[in-house]
One Martini backbone bead per residue (centre of mass of N, CA, C, O) as a GRO file, in nm:
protein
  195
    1UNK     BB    1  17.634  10.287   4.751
    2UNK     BB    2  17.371  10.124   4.635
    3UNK     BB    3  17.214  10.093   4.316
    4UNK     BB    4  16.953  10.091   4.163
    5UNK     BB    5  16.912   9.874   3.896
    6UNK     BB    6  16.727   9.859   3.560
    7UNK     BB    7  16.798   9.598   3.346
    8UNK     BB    8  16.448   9.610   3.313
    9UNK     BB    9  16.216   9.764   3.211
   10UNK     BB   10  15.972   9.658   3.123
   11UNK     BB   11  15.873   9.509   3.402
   12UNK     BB   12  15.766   9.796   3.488
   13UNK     BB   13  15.542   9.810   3.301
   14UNK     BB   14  15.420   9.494   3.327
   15UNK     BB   15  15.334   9.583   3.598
   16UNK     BB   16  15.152   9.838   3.526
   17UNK     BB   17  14.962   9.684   3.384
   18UNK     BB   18  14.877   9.503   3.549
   19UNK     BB   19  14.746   9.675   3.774
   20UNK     BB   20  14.518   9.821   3.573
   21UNK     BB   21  14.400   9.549   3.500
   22UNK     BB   22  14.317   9.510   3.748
   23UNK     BB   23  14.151   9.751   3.833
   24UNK     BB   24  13.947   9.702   3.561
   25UNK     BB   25  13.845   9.452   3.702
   26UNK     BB   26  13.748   9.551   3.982
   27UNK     BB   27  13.567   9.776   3.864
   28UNK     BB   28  13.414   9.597   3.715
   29UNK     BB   29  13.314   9.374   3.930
   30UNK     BB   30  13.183   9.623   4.097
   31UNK     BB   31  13.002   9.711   3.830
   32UNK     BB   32  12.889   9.399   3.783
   33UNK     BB   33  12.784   9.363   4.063
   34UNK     BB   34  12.603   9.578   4.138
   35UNK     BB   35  12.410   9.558   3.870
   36UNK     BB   36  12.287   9.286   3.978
   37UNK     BB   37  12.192   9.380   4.242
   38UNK     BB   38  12.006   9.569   4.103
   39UNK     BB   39  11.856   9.399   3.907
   40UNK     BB   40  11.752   9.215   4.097
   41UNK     BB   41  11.586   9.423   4.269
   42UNK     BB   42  11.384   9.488   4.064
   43UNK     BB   43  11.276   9.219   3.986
   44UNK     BB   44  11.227   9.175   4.314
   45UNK     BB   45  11.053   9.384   4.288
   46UNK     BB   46  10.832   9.342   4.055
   47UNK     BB   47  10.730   9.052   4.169
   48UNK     BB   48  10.585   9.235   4.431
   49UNK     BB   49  10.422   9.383   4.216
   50UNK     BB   50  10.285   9.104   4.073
   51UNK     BB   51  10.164   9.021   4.351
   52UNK     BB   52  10.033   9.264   4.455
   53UNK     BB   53   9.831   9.259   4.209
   54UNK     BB   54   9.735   8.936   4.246
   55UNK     BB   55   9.593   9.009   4.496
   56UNK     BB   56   9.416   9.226   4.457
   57UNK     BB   57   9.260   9.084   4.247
   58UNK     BB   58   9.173   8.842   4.386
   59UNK     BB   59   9.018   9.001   4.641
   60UNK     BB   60   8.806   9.149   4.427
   61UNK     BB   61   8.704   8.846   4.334
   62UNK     BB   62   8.615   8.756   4.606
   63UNK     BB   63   8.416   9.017   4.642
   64UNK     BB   64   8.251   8.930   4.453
   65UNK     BB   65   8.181   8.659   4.508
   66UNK     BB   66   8.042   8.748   4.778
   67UNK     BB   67   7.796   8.932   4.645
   68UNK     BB   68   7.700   8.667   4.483
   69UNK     BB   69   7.648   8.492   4.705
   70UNK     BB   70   7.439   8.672   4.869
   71UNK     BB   71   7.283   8.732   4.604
   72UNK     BB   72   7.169   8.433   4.631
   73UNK     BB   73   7.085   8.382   4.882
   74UNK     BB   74   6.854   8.573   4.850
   75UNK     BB   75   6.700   8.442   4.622
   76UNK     BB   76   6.683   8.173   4.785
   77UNK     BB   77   6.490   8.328   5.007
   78UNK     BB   78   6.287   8.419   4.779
   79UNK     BB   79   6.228   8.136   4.663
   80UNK     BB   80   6.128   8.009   4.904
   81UNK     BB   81   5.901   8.213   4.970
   82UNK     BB   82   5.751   8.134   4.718
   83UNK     BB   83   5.739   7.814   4.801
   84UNK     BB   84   5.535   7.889   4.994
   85UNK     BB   85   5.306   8.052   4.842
   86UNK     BB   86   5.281   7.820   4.643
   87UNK     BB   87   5.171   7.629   4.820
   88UNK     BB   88   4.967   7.769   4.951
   89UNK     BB   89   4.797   7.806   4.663
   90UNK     BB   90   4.774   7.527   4.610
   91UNK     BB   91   4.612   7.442   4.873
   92UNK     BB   92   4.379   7.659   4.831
   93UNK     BB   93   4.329   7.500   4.496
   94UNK     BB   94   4.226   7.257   4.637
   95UNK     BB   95   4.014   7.329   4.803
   96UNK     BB   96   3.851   7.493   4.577
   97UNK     BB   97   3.827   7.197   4.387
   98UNK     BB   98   3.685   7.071   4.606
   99UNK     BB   99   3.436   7.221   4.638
  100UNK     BB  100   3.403   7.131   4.302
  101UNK     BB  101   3.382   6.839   4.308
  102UNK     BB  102   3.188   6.782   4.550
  103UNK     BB  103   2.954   6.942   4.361
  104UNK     BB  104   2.935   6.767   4.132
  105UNK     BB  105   2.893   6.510   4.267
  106UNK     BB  106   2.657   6.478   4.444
  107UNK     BB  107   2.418   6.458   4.275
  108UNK     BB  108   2.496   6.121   4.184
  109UNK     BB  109   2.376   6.054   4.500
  110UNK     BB  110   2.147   6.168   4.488
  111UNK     BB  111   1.833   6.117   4.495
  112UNK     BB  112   1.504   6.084   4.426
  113UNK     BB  113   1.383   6.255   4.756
  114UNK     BB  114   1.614   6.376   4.823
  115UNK     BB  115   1.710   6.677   5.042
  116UNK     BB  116   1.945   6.927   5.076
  117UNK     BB  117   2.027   7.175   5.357
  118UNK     BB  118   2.302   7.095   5.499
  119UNK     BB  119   2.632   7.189   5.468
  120UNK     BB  120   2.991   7.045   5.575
  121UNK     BB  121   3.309   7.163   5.569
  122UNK     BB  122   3.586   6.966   5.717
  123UNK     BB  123   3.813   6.949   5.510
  124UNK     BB  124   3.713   6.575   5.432
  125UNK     BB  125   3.448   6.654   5.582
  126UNK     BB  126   3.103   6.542   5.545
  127UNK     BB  127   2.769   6.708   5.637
  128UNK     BB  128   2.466   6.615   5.630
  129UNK     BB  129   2.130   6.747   5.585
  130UNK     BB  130   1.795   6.617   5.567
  131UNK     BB  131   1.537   6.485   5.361
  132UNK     BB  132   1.257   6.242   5.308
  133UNK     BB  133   1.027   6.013   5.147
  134UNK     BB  134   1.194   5.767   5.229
  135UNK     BB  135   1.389   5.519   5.323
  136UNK     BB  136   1.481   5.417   5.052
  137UNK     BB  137   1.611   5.676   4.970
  138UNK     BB  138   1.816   5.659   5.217
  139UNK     BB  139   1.960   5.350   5.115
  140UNK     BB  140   2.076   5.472   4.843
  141UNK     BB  141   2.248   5.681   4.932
  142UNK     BB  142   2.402   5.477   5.075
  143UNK     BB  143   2.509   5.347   4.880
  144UNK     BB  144   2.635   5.543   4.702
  145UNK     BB  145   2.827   5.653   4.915
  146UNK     BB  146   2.990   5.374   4.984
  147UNK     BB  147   3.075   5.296   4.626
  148UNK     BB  148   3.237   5.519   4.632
  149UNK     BB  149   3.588   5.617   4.562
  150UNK     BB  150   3.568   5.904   4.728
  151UNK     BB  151   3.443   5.734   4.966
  152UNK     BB  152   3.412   5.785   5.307
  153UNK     BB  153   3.325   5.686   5.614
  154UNK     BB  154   3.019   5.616   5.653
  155UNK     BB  155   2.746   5.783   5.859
  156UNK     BB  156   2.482   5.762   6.004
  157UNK     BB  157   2.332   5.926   6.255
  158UNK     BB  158   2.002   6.023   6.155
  159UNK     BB  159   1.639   5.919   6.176
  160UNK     BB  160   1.342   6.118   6.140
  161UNK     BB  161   1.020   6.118   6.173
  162UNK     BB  162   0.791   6.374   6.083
  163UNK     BB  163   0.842   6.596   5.910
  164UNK     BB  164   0.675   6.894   5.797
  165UNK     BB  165   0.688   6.955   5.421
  166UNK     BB  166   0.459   7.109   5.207
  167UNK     BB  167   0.228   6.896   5.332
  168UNK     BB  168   0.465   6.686   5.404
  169UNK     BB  169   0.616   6.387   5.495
  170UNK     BB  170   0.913   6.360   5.657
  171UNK     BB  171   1.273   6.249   5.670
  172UNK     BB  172   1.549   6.291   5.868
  173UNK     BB  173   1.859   6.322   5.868
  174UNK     BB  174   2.210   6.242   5.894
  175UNK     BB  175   2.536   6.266   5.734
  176UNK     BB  176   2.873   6.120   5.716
  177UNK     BB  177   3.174   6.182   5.530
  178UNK     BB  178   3.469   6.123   5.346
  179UNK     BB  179   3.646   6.332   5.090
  180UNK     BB  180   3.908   6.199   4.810
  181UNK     BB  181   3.993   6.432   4.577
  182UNK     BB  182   4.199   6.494   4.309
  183UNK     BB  183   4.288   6.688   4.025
  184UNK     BB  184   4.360   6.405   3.874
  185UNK     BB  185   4.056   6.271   3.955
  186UNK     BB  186   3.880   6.456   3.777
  187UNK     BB  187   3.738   6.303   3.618
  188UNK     BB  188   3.465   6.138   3.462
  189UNK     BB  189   3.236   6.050   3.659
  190UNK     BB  190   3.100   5.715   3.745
  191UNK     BB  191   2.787   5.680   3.841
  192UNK     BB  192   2.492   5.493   3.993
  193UNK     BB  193   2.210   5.621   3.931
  194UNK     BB  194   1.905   5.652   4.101
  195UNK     BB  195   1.570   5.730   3.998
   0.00000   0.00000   0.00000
């Protein structure tokens, strides 16, 4: 029977050694695998968890924007709402200019003899009533309220001689024409009355 002899003892040493740095090399390789793994995965745990911050404060800054955008919206209903009132008062300051204004400018244009009994106005429409001492002073008034700037469409309506008031005879008349006066034309107005 033959045996074996090894008559290089070495090459078993350097066997074994070969053998032990694989394993050395395997164990590290795959705990060096494993690490990065894990590594990887925390990483991207991490990265998912500051997407997941960076999506909820999105969010977060998205509904304060919506709060903002709606208090906005109300702001804007609210100063809409405002800008009707605004503008119905402001109409109704025109209203009531104007017929601060028109009373201001008719006595320019009423002669002496003539006097106004009743007045309407229905928006810049207005007609007047009354009497007067005689007819030429009743077409004074008609060329001033004709030649005025703010006055439109006059028409004389009706003369009636015979009306008695004071103990004297008077022609009663009615004239209608358009007022129109912005508070800007209110300057001092030049009209030429006739005594």
């Amino acid at each position: 029977m033959l045996h074996s002899i090894n008559l290089l003892p070495w090459r078993e040493a350097q066997k074994k050694a070969h053998r032990q740095q694989f394993i050395h090399i395997s164990l590290l390789a795959v705990g060096l695998a494993v690490g990065m793994q894990w590594a990887a995965g925390w990483y991207i745990d991490d990265q998912v968890t500051q997407e997941r911050g960076r999506v909820e404060f999105l969010n977060q800054h998205i509904a304060e924007l919506d709060r903002q955008i709606n208090s906005l919206k109300q702001v804007e209903k609210e100063y809409q709402d405002l800008m009707v009132r605004f503008d119905m008062v402001e109409s109704l300051q025109k209203k009531r200019n104007k017929t601060t204004q028109f009373m201001d400018h008719i006595p320019r244009l009423i002669p002496e003899g003539v006097y106004v009994d009743q007045m309407s106005m229905n928006g810049h429409n207005i007609e007047l009533r009354g009497i007067s001492d005689s007819t030429a002073r009743l077409a004074t008034m008609l060329d001033l309220l004709e030649n005025s700037s703010y006055i439109s469409d006059v028409e004389m309506h009706s003369i009636v001689s015979g009306s008695h008031r004071f103990g004297k005879q008077f022609q009663s008349f009615q004239v209608s024409f358009s007022f129109h006066m912005e508070a800007s034309d209110a300057a001092p107005l030049k009209e030429v009355t006739n005594g």
